[in-house]
C-alpha positions, 0 to 999 in steps of 0.5 A, a space after each residue: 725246625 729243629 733235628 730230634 737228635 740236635 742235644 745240647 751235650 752228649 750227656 743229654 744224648 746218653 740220657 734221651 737213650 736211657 729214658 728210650 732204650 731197649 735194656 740190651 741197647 748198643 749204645 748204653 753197652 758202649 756207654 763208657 766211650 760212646 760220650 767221646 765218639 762224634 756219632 753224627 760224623 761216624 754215621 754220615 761217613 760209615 753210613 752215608 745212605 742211612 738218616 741220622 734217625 735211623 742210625 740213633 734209632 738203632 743205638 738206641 734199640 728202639 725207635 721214636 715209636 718204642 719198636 725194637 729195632 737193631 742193627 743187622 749183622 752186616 751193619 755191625 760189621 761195618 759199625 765194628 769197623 769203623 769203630 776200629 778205623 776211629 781208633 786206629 787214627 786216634 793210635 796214630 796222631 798220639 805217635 805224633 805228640 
């Protein structure tokens, strides 16, 4: 059985959110990087109590149903952290090369 969110590519991710989204959605207003961040790791490591569907579903601002649905305050915090952190470590291993 195959998971909703198991794309082929990023493209294919960032089009499913396109054809899904709520026009205000997070995942479309990080479009530019959001094809380079592995959101499946981001979720299981900053998100670990959450399903994979629950957090694309906020991405995405609407779930498989079409209800609006979002991320609450404390949970952007914490994304926006772990944002950070994922940069922070990107900094870091380019001071390596």
């Amino acid at each position: 059985m195959s998971n909703t969110f198991d794309y082929q590519n990023k493209e294919d991710l960032l089009q499913n959110a396109k054809n899904r989204f709520a026009t205000d959605s997070l995942l479309i207003k990080l479009e530019d990087a959001s094809l380079n961040i592995n959101w499946r790791h981001l979720q299981k490591y900053y998100f670990p109590n959450q399903s994979l569907t629950w957090f694309y579903d906020r991405l995405f601002g609407k779930d498989e149903q079409g209800n609006l649905v979002e991320f609450t305050s404390d949970e952007k915090k914490q994304l926006k952290l772990a944002l950070k952190d994922l940069a922070k470590r990107i900094n870091s291993m380019s001071e390596l090369i």
